[in-house]
C-alpha positions as CSV (number, residue, x, y, z in Angstrom):
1,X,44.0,42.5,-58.2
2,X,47.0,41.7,-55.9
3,X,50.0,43.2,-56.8
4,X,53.3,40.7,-55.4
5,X,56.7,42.6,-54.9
6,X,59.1,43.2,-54.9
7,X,60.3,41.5,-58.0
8,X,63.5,40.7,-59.9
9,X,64.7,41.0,-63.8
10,X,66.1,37.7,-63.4
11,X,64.5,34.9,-65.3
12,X,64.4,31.2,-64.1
13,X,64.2,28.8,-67.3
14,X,62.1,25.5,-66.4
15,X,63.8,22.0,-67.7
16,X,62.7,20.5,-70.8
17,X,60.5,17.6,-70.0
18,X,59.5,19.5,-66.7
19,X,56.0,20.0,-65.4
20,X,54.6,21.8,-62.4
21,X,51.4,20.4,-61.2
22,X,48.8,22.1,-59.1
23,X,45.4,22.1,-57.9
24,X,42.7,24.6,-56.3
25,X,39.8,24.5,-54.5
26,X,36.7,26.0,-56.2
27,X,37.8,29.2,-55.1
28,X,41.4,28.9,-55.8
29,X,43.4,28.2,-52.8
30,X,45.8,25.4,-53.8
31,X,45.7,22.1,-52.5
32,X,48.2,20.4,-54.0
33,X,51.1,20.9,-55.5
34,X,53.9,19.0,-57.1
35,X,57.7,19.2,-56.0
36,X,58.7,20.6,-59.2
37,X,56.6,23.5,-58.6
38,X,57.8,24.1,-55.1
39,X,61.1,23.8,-56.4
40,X,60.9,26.5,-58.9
41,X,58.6,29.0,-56.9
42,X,61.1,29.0,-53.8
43,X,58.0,28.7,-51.8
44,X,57.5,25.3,-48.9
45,X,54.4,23.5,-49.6
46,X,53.3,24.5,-46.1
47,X,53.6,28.3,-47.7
48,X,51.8,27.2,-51.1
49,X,49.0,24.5,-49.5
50,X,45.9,26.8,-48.3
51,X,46.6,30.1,-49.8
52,X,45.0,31.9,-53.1
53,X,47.1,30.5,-56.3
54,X,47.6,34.4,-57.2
55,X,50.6,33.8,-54.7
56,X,52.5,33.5,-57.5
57,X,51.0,36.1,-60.1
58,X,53.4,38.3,-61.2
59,X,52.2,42.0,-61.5
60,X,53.2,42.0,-65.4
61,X,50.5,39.6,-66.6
62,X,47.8,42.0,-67.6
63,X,44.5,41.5,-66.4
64,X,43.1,40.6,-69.8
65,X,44.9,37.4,-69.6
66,X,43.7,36.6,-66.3
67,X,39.8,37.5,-66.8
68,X,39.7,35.3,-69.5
69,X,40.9,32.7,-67.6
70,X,38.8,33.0,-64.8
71,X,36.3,33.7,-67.2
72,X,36.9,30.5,-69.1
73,X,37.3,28.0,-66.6
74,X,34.2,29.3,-64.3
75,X,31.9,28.6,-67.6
76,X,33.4,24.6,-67.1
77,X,35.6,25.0,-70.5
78,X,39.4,24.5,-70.6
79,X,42.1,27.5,-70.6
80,X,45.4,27.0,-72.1
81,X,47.9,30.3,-72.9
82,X,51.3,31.6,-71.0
83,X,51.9,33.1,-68.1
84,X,54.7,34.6,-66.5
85,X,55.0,34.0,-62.5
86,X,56.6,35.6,-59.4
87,X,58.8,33.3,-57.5
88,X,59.4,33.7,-53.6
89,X,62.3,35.6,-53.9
90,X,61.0,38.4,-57.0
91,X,62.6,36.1,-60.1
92,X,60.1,35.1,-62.8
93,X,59.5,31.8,-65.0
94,X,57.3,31.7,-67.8
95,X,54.9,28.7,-68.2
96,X,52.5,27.2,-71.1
97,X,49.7,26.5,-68.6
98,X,46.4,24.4,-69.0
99,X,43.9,25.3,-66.2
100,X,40.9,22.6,-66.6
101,X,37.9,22.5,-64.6
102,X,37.4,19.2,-62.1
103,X,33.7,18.5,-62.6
104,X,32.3,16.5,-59.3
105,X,28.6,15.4,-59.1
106,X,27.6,18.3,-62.2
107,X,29.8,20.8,-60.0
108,X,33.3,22.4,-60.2
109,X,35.3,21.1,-57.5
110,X,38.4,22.6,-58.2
111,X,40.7,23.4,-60.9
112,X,43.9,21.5,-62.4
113,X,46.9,23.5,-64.0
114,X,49.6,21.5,-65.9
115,X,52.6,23.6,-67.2
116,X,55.1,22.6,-69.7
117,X,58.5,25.0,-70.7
118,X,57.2,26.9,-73.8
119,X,59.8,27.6,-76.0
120,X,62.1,30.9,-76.3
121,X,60.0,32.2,-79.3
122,X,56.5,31.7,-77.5
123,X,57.6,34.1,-74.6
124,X,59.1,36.7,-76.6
125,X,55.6,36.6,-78.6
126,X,53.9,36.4,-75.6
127,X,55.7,39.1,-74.0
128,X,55.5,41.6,-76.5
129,X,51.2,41.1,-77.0
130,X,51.4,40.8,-72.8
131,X,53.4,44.4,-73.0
132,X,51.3,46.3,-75.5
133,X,48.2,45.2,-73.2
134,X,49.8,46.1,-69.9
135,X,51.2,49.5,-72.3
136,X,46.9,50.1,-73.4
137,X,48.4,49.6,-76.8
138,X,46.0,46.5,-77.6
139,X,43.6,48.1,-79.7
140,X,41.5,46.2,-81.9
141,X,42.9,42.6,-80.2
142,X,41.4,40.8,-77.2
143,X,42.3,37.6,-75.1
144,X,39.8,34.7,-75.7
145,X,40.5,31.0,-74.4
146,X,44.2,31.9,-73.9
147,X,44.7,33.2,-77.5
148,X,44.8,36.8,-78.9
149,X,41.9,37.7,-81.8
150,X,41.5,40.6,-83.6
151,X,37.8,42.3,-82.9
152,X,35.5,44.0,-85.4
153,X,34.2,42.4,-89.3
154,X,38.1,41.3,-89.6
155,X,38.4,39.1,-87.0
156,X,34.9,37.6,-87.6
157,X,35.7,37.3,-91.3
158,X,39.1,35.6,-90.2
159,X,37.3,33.1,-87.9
160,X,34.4,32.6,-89.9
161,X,36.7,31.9,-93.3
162,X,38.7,29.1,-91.2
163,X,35.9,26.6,-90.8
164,X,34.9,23.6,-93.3
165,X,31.3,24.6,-93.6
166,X,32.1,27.9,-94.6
167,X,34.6,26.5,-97.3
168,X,31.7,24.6,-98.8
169,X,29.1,26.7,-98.6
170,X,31.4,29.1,-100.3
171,X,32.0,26.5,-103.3
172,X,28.3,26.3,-104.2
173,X,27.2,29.9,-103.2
174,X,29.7,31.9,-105.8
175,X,29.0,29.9,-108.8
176,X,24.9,30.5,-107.8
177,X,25.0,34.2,-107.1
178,X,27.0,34.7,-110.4
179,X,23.9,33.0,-112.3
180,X,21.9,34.7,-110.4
181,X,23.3,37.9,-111.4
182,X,23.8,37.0,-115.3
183,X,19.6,35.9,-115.1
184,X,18.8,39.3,-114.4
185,X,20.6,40.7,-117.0
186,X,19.3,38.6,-120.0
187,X,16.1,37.2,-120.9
188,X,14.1,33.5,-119.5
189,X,15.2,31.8,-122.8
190,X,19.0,32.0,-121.3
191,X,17.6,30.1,-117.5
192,X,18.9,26.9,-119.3
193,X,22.3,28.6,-119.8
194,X,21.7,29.1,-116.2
195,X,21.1,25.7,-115.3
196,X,24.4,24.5,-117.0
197,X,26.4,26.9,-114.9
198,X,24.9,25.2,-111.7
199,X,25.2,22.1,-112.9
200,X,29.0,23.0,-112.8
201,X,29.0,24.6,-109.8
202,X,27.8,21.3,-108.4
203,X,31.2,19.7,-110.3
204,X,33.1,22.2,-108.7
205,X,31.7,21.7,-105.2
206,X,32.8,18.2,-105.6
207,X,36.2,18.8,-106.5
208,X,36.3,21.5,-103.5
209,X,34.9,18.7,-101.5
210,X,37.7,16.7,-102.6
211,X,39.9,19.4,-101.5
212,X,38.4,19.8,-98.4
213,X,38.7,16.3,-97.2
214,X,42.8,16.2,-98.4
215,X,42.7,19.7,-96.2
216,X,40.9,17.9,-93.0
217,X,43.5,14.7,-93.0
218,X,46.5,16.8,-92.2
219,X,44.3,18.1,-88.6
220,X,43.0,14.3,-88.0
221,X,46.3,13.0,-88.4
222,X,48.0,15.8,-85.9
223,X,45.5,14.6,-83.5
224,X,45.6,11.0,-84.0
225,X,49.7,11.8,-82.8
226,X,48.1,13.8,-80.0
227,X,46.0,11.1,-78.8
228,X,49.2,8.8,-79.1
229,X,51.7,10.9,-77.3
230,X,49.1,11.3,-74.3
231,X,48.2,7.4,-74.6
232,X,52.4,7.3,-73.9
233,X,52.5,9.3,-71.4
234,X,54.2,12.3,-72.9
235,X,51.7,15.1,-71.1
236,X,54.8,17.9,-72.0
237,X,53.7,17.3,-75.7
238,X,52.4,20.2,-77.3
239,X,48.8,19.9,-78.8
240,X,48.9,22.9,-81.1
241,X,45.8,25.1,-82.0
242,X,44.4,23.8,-85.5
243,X,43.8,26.6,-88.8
244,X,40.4,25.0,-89.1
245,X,37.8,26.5,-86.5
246,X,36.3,23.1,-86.3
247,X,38.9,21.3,-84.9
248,X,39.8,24.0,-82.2
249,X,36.9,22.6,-79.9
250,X,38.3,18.9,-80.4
251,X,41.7,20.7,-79.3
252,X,40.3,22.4,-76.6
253,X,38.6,19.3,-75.2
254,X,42.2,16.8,-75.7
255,X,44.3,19.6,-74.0
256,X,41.8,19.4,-70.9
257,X,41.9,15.5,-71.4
258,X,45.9,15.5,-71.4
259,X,45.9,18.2,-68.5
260,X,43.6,15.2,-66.4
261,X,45.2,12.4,-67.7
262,X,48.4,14.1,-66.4
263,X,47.6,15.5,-63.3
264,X,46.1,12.5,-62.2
265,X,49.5,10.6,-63.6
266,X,51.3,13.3,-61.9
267,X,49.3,14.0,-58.7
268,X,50.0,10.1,-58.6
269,X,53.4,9.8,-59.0
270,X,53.9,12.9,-56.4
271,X,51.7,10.7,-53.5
272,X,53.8,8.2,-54.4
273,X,57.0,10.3,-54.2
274,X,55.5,12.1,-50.5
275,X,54.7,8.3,-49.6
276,X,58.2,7.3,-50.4
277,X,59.7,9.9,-49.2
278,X,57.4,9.2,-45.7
279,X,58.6,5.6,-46.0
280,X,62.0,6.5,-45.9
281,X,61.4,8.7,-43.1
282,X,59.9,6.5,-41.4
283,X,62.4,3.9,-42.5
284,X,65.3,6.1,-41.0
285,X,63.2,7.3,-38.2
286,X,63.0,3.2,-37.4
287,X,66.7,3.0,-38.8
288,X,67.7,5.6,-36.7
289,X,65.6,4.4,-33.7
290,X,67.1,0.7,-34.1
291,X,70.8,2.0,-35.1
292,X,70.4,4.3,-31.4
293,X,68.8,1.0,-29.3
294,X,71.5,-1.3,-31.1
295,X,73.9,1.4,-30.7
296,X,73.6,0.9,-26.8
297,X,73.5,-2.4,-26.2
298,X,76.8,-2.6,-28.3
299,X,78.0,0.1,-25.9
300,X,76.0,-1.7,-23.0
301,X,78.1,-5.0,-24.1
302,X,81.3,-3.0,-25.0
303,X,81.5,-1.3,-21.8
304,X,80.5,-5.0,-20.4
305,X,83.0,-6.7,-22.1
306,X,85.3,-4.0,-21.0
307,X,84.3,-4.4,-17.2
308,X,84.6,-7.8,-17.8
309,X,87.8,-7.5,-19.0
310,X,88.9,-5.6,-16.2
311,X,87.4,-7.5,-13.7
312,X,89.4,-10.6,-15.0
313,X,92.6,-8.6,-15.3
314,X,92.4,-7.1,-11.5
315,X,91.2,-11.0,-10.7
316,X,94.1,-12.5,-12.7
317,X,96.6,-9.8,-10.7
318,X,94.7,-10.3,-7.2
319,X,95.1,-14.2,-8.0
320,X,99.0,-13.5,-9.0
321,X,99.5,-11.5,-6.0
322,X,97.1,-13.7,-3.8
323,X,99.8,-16.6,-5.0
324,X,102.6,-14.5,-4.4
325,X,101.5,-13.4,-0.5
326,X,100.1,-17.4,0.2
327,X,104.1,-18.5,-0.3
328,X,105.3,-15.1,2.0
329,X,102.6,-16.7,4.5
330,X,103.6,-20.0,4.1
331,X,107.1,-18.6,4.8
332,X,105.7,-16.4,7.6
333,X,104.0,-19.3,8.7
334,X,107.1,-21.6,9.5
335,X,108.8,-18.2,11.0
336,X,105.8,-18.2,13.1
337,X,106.0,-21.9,14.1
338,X,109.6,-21.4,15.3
339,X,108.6,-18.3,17.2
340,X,105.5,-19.7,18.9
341,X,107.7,-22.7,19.7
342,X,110.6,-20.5,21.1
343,X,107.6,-18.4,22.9
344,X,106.5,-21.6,24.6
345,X,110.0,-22.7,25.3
346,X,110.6,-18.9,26.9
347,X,106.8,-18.7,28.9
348,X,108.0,-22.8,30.7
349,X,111.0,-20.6,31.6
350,X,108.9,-17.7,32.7
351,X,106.6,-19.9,34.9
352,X,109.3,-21.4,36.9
353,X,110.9,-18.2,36.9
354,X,107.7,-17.4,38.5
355,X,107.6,-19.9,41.1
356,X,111.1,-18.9,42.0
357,X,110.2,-15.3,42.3
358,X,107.0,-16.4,44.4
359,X,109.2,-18.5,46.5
360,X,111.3,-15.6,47.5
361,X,108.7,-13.1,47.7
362,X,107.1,-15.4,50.7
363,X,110.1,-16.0,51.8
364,X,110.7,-12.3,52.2
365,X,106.9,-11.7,53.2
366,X,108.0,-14.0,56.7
367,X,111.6,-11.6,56.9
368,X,109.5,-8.7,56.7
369,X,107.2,-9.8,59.4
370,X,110.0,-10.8,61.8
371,X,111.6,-7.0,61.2
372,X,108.4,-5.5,61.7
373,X,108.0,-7.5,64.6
374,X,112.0,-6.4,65.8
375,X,111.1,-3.1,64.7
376,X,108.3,-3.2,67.3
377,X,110.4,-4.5,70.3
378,X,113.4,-1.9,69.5
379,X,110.3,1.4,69.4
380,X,109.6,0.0,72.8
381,X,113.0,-0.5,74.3
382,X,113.5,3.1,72.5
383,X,110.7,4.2,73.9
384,X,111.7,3.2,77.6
385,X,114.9,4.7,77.1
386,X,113.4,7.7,75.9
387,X,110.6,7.9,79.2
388,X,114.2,6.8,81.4
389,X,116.5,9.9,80.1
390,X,113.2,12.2,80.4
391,X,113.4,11.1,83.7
392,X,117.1,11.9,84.6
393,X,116.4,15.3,82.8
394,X,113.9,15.7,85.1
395,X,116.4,14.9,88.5
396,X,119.2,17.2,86.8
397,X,116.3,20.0,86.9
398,X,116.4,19.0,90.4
399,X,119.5,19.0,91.5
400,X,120.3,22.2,89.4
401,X,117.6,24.5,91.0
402,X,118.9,22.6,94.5
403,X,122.6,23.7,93.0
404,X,121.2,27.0,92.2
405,X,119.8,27.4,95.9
406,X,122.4,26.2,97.3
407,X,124.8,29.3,95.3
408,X,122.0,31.9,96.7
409,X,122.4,30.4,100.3
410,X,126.7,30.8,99.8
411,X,125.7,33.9,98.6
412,X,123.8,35.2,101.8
413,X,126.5,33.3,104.2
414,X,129.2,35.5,102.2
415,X,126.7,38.8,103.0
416,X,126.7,38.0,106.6
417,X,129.9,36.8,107.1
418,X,131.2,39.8,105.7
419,X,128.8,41.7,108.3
420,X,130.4,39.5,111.3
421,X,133.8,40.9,110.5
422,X,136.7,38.6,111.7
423,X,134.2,36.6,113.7
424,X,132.4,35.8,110.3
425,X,135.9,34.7,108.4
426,X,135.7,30.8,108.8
427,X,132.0,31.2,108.2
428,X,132.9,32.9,104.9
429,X,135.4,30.4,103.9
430,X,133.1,27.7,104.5
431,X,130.6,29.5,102.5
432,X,133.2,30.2,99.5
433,X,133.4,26.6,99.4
434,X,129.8,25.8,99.2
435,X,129.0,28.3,96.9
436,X,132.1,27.0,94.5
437,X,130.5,23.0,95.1
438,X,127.1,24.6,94.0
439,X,129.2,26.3,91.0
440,X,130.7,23.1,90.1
441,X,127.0,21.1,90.8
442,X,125.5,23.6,88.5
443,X,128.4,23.1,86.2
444,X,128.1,19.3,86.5
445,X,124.4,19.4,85.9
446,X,124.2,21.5,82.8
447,X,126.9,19.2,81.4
448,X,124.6,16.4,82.3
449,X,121.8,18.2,80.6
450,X,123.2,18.8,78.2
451,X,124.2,15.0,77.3
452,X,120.7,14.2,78.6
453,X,119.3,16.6,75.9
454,X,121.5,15.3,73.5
455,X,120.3,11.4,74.9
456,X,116.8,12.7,74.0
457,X,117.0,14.0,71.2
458,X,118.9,11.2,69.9
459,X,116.5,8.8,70.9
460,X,113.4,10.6,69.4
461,X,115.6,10.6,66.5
462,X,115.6,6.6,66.8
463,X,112.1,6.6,67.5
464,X,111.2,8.6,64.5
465,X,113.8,6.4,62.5
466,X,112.4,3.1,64.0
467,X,109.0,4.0,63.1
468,X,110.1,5.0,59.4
469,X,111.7,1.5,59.5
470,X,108.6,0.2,61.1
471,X,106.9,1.7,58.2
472,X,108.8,0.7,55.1
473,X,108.8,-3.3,56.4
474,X,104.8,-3.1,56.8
475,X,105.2,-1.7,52.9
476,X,107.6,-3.5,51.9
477,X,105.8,-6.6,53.7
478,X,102.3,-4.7,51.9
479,X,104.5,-4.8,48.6
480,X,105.4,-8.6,49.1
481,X,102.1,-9.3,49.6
482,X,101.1,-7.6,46.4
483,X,103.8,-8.9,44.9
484,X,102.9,-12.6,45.9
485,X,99.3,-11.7,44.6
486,X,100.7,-10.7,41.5
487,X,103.5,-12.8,41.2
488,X,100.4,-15.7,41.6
489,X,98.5,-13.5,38.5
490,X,101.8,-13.7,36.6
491,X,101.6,-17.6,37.0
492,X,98.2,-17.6,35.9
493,X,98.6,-15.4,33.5
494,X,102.0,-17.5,32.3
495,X,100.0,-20.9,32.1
496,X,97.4,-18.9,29.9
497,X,100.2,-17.5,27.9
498,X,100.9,-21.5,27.8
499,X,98.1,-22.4,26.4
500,X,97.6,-19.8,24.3
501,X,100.7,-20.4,22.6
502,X,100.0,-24.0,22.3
503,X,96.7,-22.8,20.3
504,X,98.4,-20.6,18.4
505,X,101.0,-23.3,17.7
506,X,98.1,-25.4,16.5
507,X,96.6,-22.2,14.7
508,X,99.8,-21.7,12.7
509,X,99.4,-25.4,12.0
510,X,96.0,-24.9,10.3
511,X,96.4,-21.8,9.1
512,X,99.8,-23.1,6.9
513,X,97.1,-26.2,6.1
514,X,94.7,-22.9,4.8
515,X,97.3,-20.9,3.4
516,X,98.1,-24.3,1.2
517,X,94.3,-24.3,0.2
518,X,93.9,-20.4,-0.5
519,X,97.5,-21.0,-3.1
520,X,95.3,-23.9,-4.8
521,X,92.0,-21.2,-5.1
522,X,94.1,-18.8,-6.4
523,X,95.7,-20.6,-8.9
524,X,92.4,-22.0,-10.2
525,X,90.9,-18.5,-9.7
526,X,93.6,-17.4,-12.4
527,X,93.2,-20.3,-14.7
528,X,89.4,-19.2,-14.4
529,X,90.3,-15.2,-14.3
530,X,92.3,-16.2,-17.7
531,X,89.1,-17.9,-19.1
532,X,86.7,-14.5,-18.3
533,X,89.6,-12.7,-20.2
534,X,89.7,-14.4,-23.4
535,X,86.1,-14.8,-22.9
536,X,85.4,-10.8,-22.7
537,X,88.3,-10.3,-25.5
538,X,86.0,-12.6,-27.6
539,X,82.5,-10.5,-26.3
540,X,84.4,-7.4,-27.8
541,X,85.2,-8.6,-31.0
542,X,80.8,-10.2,-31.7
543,X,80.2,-6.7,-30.3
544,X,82.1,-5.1,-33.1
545,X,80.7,-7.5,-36.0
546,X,77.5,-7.2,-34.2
547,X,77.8,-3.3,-34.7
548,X,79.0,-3.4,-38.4
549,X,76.3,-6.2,-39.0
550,X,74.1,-3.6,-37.7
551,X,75.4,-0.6,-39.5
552,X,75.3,-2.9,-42.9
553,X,71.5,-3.3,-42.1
554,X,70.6,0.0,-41.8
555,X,72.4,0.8,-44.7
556,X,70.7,-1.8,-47.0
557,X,67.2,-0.4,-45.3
558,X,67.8,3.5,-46.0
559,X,68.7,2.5,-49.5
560,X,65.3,0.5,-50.2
């Protein structure tokens, strides 16, 4: 037998009214079970459905109680006592079960157990015939059908004593077995006696009859209010066992009926709970579902309306602003104007300014080609001058080495007058002389070199001077001629300024004609901007209702 621990002293009382409704398989593994039962076991239906119903036997029911069940059911017959069950967590609850058989096609399919709450003075009988079982104290007793009976000629005598046919056959068989005893004590001549005294047991059978039938009304009428409380509904009613053995079958057979009646009330009523409660699952999984899509769209729209909102705002401030900056251009516009007209007054200016400037600059151009032609003639007259004093350097060279001979020739007149004595005197003046002339030629002739050096060097000076002169006109006439070219680029350049302002003039023009235009768009663009906002302010607000609309819904659909 399985043994299910650990367990508890702690007792959990059912509800009055209550019933916990399961069902097995042929060999007991539940297959359904109401949610009162799951409730009190502590068990899940997915820990209940599928496994052996001893998942709840509690190891104090003795194992009387549950062969005779087994026993009983197994044989097709219905079994109705107490038993005291394990929950999950070790606590106990006591039960007045009815296990009947579910007959399919001449087979048992499967068994039904309705429980009701017995009361407080059923489990403390219970518990104390369960103990002296469990204790091997139950001598002389045994379980049958759910109730206790005592064995041996007592207990037969006791059930034999309780039924109607017994009661009768007791009324005529005393009265015959005492004549029959009183015959055999007196002669044949007293049979007639004999005969008198049956013919009264006969009248007393009759009145016992009598009594019989006042005895059987009280059981008929008990089960006349059984068959009413189960025609109502009430399946916790309690069909008691009945004194007389002949009515405990008839018992037997309307507790299995009730049990049937109410499992297939109950089994009904749970379906129809699990289908409810997967209605309203599915109910909020489509609530739920809905509420989430609806949810975002009203956030899709919110957030929209919020763009939107935005979007007109920054439009309505770009249009403000756009307003504001189209009168700054408009203003700019008019400064422009004036500029572009000043401009074109200043680049008329500039243009004969320009032809002045050319004017001059050709004029120059024909100065600088006269220089450069003076220049020319001067480096050749310098140039002559120069070749002329190279030349007198060239007779001073002369005449000093003819000076310079001359002093050598004094010099050797001096030597031999000096060797002629007296004779050579005059000779020697004569030669003083002309060595002093050469002295003074050689003098004269350095001095003239000397200026003739300084003639040269002067006039290479003006050579180089002409030629940087020469030099800076052809630049300076390059430069004019650049200056011309660019001077004439300057005037081209100045008419294209011209007419460049003159566009821009008539630029300005259109663009102040634009700017005019683009202060009308922007206006309208803020009347419209203004529109989108109140439009997007009203978006918001069906957003909201449309969410509380919503909401409303799903309430009203979670509460069906």
């Amino acid at each position: 037998m399985r043994v299910n621990e650990p367990i508890t002293n702690r007792e959990v009382v059912m509800q009055d009214g209550e019933m916990l409704v399961s069902r097995t398989d042929a060999g007991g593994r539940i297959t359904f079970v109401n949610q009162a039962f799951i409730d009190i076991s502590g068990f899940t239906r997915d820990e209940l459905v599928g496994q052996p119903h001893n998942l709840v036997r509690h190891p104090h029911m003795p194992k009387e109680a549950f062969a005779d069940l087994w026993g009983t059911i197994k044989t097709g017959k219905p079994w109705e006592g107490f038993v005291k069950n394990r929950c999950k967590n070790g606590d106990f609850y006591w039960v007045r079960a009815n296990v009947t058989p579910f007959v399919e096609n001449g087979q048992i399919a499967g068994f039904v157990s309705i429980r009701s709450k017995p009361s407080r003075q059923q489990v403390a009988e219970v518990e104390a015939l369960y103990g002296k079982f469990r204790d091997g104290k139950a001598q002389g007793l045994v379980i049958r059908e759910g109730r206790a009976f005592r064995t041996g000629m007592a207990g037969i005598l006791s059930r034999a004593g309780s039924g109607i046919s017994a009661m009768l056959v007791a009324a005529i068989a005393v009265p015959l077995i005492l004549a029959l005893a009183g015959a055999e004590a007196v002669q044949l001549d007293r049979i007639a006696v004999a005969l008198g005294l049956i013919a009264g047991s006969l009248v007393s059978a009759l009145v016992l009859g009598r009594i019989v039938i006042n005895r059987v009304r009280g059981p008929l009428a008990r089960m006349e209010d059984h068959l009413d409380a189960v025609a109502r509904g009430d399946f916790v009613h309690e069909i008691t066992d009945e004194p007389i053995s002949d009515f405990q079958r008839t018992t037997a057979l309307m507790r299995a009926m009730k049990a049937k009646l109410g499992y297939a009330q109950l089994e009904k009523a749970e379906m129809d709970r699990l289908a409810e409660q997967r209605r309203q699952a599915d109910m909020e999984c489509i609530a739920a579902s809905l509420d989430a899509r609806v949810a975002n769209i009203v956030e899709l729209i919110q957030m929209s309306a919020d763009s939107l909102l935005g979007n007109s705002q920054t439009l309505s401030g770009n249009a403000d602003q756009t307003m504001m900056q189209a009168g700054n251009v408009t203003t700019m516009t008019g400064q422009v104007t004036s500029n572009v007209q000043a401009v074109s007054a200043a680049t008329h200016e500039l243009s004969s300014s320009v032809d002045e400037i050319s004017r001059q600059v050709s004029h120059a151009a024909v100065i600088s080609a006269d220089a450069v032609e003076q220049a020319g003639k001067t480096d050749t007259t310098v140039r002559g001058l120069a070749e002329a004093a190279n030349r007198i350097g060239e007779v001073v060279k002369l005449i000093n080495d003819i000076a310079s001979q001359t002093n050598l020739l004094a010099l050797n007149a001096t030597i031999e007058a000096a060797r002629a004595g007296d004779a050579g005197k005059g000779f020697a003046v004569v030669a003083n002389e002309v060595k002093s002339l050469a002295n003074q030629t050689a003098k004269a002739t350095e001095e003239i070199g000397a200026q003739i050096a300084g003639i040269q060097s002067e006039t290479r000076t003006a050579v180089e001077a002409i030629r940087g002169i020469t030099g800076t006109i052809e630049n300076i006439n390059e430069l004019s001629a650049a200056i011309s070219a660019a001077v004439e680029e300057q005037g081209a350049a100045t008419m294209e300024i011209a007419r460049s302002v003159s566009q821009a003039a008539e630029g300005t023009h259109h663009a102040a004609e634009n700017v005019s235009v683009v202060a009308g768009a922007a206006e309208e663009t803020k009347l419209m901007a203004d529109q989108v906002t109140s439009a997007a302010q009203t978006l918001q607000q069906v957003s909201q209702q449309l969410a509380a609309e919503v909401r409303g819904f799903l309430a009203e659909i979670r509460a069906a």
